[in-house]
PLY file of the C-alpha trace (Angstrom):
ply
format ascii 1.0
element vertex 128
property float x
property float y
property float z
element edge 127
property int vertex1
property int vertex2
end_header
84.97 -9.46 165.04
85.42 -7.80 161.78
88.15 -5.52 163.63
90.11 -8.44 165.12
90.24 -10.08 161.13
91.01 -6.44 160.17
93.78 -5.61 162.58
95.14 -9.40 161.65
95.89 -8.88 157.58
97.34 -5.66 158.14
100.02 -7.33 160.87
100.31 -10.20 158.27
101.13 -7.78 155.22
103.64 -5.54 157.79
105.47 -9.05 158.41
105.62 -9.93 154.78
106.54 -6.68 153.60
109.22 -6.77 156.21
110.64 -10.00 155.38
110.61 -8.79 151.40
112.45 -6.28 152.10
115.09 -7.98 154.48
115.01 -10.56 151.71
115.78 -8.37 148.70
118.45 -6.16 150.27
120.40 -9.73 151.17
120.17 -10.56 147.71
120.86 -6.59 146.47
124.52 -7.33 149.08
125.59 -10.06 147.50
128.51 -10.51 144.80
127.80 -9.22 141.65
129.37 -10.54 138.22
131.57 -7.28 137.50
133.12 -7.59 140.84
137.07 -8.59 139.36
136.13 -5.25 137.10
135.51 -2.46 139.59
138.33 -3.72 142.34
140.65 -3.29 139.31
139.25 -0.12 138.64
139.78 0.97 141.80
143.10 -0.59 142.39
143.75 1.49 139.08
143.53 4.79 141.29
140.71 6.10 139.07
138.51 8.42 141.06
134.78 8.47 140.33
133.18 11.81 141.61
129.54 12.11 141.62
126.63 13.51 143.54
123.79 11.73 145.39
121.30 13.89 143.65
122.76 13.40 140.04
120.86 11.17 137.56
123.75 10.12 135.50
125.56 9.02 138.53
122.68 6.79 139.19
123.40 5.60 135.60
126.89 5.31 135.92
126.30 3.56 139.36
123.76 1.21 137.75
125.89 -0.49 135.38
128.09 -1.84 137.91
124.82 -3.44 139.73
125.98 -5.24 143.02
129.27 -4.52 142.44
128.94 -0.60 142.60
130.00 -1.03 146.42
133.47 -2.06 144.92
133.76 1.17 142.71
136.41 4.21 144.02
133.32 6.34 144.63
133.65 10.40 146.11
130.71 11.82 146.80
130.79 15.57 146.20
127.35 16.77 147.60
126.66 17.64 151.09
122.85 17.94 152.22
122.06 20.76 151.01
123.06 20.03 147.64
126.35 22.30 147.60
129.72 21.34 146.85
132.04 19.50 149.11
135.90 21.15 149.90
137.21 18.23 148.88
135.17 17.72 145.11
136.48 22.22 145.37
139.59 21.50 145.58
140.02 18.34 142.55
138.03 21.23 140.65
135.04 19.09 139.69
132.67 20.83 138.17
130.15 18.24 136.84
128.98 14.64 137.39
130.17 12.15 137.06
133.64 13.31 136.82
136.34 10.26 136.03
140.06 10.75 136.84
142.46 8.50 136.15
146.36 7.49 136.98
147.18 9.04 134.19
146.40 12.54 134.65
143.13 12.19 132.39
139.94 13.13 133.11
136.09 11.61 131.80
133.10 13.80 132.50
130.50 11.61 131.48
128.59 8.33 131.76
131.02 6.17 131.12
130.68 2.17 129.84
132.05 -0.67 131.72
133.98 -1.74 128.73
135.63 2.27 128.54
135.89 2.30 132.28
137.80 -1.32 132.07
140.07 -0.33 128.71
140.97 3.37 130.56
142.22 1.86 133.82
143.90 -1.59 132.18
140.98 -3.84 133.07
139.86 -5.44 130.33
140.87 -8.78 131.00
138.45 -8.61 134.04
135.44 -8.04 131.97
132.91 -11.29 132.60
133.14 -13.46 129.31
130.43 -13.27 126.87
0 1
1 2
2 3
3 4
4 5
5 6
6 7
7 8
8 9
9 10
10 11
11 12
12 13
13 14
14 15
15 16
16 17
17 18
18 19
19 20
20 21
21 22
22 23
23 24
24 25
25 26
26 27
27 28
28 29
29 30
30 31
31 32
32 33
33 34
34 35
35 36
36 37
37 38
38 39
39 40
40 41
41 42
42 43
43 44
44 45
45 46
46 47
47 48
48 49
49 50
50 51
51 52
52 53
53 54
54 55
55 56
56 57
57 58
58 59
59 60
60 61
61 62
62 63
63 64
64 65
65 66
66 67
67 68
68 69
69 70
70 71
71 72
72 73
73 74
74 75
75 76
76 77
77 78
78 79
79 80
80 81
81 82
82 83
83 84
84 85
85 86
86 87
87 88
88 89
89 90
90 91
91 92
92 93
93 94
94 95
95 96
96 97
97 98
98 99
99 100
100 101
101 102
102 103
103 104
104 105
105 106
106 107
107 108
108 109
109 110
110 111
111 112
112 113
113 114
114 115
115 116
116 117
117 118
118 119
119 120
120 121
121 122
122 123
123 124
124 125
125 126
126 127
């Protein structure tokens, strides 16, 4: 008996931990409020290079929330941690590397209002 109530909770907590999940990453796909900000950026032709394994990426990509999707991301990193041809041949040497239409480059975490000034997005920036 004590089996059969065992066996029970732990299908009950694999259902709700499944329908958390499925839950949060609907909510985590939705639009997010800087959406208007990173299609202009991209629409800029700004280039943001970065690396799956870098933690200022994951800052950079953080500030954007749910709207990170929208962002002209490059990842430069293959598997194994070494450097893509492509990230070889825009000679990025550090992440997160920023290149813009205008020849410039930004090789650091950058804010959304520098991001949005750079690339002549300001007047996308949510109102405060």
């Amino acid at each position: 008996m004590n089996t059969k109530i065992f066996l029970s909770l732990i299908v009950v907590l694999v259902v709700l931990g499944v329908g958390g999940a499925v839950i949060s990453s609907k909510k985590a796909a939705g639009p997010g409020p800087l959406d208007a900000t990173a299609t202009c950026i991209q629409n800029s032709g700004a280039k943001f290079f970065g690396a799956f394994w870098c933690p200022h990426c994951k800052d950079q990509k953080e500030m954007f929330g749910n709207s990170v999707k929208l962002l002209p991301y490059i990842e430069c990193s293959k598997p194994d941690g070494s450097q893509n041809d492509l990230c070889k041949a825009e000679n990025i040497s550090g992440y997160p590397t920023w290149k813009f239409a205008d020849g410039t480059v930004g090789t650091k975490v950058m804010t959304v209002e520098e991001l949005a000034e750079k690339t002549q997005c300001t007047d996308t920036l949510p109102k405060k």
